[in-house]
N, C-alpha and C positions, 0 to 999 in steps of 0.2 A: 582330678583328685580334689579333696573339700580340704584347704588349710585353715581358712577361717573359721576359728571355732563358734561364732555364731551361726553360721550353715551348718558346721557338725553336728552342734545341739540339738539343730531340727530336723536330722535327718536320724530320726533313730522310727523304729519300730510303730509307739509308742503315735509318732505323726504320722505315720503311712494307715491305707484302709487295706494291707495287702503284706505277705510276708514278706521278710528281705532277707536273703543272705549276700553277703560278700564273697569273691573269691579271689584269692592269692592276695587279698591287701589285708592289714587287721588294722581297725578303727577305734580308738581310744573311747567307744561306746560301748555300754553291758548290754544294753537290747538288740543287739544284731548279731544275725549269727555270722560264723567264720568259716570259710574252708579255706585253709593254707597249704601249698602245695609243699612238697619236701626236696628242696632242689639238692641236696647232698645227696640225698638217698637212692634219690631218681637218677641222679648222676654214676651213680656206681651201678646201679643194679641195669641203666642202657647199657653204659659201656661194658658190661659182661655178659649182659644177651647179645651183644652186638660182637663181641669175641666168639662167643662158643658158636655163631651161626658161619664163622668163617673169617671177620673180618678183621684186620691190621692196622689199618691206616683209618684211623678215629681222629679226626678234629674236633674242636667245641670253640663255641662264641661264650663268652661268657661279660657280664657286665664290668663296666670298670673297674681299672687293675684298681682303683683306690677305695671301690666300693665294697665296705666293709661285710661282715655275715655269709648267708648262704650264695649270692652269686657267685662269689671271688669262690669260697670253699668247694663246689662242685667243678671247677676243673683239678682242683686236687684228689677231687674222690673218682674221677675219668681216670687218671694218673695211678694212683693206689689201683684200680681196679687191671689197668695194662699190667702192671708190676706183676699183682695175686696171678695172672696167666702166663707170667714168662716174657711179657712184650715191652720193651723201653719203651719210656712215653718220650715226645720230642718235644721242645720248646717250641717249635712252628706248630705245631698241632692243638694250641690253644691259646687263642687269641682275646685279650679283653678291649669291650668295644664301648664308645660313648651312645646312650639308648639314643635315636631321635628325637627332635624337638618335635611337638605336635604344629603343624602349620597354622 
């Protein structure tokens, strides 16, 4: 990932001979395009295809309990989605993990 906003500034659009898009990060740049994943959305709508195909016992990893926004929010939307089918959600069945460090 680019924190140095001297790297950021040169990696726009704008310097490349070639498109760019990003995916799943968004970059404090207006030349690049974006595709952002929807981890609430996607969270609710697995965990109810994942019901109506038969299934009960749903777990989810989801990013640290302290990490703010959609990671933490999508095991609540797994949760809401067990509920809308009739099925208690369990506090073992969703676990918040620290991501790995890159080696």
């Amino acid at each position: 990932m680019l924190a140095d906003t001297t790297t950021l500034a040169n990696f726009t659009a704008a310097h490349l001979n070639f498109p760019l898009v990003v995916i799943d990060r968004s970059l404090p740049i207006s030349d690049v395009d974006v595709v952002v994943l929807d981890n609430v959305d996607s969270a609710y709508r697995l965990t109810t295809h994942l019901v109506e195909h038969g299934s009960q016992w749903i777990a989810a990893l989801c990013g640290e309990m302290r990490t703010p926004g959609p990671e933490r929010r999508a095991g609540n939307e797994k949760e809401k989605a067990l509920r809308a089918h009739g099925l208690a959600p369990l506090a073992e069945q969703v676990k918040y993990v620290q991501p790995l460090s890159p080696s």
